[in-house]
C-alpha positions in Angstrom: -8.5 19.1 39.5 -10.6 18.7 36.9 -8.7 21.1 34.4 -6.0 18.3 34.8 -7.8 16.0 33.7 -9.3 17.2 30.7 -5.6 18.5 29.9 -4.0 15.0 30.8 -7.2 13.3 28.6 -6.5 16.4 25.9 -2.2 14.8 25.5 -3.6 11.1 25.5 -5.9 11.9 22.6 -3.4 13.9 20.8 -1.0 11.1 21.2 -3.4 8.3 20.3 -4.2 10.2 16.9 -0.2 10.2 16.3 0.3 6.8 17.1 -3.0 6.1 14.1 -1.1 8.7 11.7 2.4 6.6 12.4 0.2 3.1 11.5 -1.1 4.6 8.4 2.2 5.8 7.1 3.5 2.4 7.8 0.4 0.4 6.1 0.8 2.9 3.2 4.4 1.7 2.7 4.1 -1.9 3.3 0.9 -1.7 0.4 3.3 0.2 -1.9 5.8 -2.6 -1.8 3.2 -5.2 -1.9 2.4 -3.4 -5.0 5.9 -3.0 -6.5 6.2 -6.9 -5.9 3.3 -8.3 -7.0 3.6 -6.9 -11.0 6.4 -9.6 -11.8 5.1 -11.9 -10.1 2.0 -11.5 -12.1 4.1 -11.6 -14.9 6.5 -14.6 -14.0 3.4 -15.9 -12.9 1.7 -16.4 -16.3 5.3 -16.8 -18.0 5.6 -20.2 -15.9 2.0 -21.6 -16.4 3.7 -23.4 -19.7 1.1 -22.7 -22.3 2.1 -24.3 -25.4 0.7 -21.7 -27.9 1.9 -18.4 -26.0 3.3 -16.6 -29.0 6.2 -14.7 -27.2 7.5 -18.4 -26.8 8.8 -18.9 -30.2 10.2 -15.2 -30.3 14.0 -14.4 -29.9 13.5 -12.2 -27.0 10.6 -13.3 -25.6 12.0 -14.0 -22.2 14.1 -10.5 -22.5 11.2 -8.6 -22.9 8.9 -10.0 -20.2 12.1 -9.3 -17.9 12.5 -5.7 -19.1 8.6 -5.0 -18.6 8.8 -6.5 -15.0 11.3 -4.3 -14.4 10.1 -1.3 -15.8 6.6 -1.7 -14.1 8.4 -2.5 -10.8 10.0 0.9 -11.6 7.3 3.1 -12.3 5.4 2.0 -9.6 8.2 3.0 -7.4 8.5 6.1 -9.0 5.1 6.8 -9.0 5.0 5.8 -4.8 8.0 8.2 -3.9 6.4 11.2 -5.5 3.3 10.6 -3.9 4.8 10.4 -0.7 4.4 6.4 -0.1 7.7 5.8 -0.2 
């Protein structure tokens, strides 16, 4: 009897730590998104505070370029996430 329950105690544990291994695979994705999302808005962020002496303002492609880095951080970062596994 008490073999049984030290094997029935032995599965619980084993399926408590794969339920925590599950959660942290899910956390990990969820802060890799987070990630990936909050770099334009950062960006957008200071591009709509409406400085009047931002110098990118007076530029051609000002607005063209702060697009093209948000995109390409957003990028990277996902890039960098998948071969780490986050993703």
């Amino acid at each position: 009897m008490r073999s049984l329950e030290e094997l029935l105690n032995s599965a619980l544990d084993a399926h408590l730590a794969r339920v925590g291994t599950w959660q942290n695979d899910d956390m990990r994705r969820i802060s890799a998104w987070a990630a990936i999302l909050a770099t334009p808005t950062l960006i957008a962020g200071i591009y709509g505070l409406n400085f009047a002496h931002m110098p990118e303002l007076s530029w051609t492609y000002g607005y063209p370029l702060a697009i093209t880095v948000m995109v390409g951080a957003a990028a990277l970062l996902h890039r960098t996430f998948r071969r780490n596994g986050w993703l």
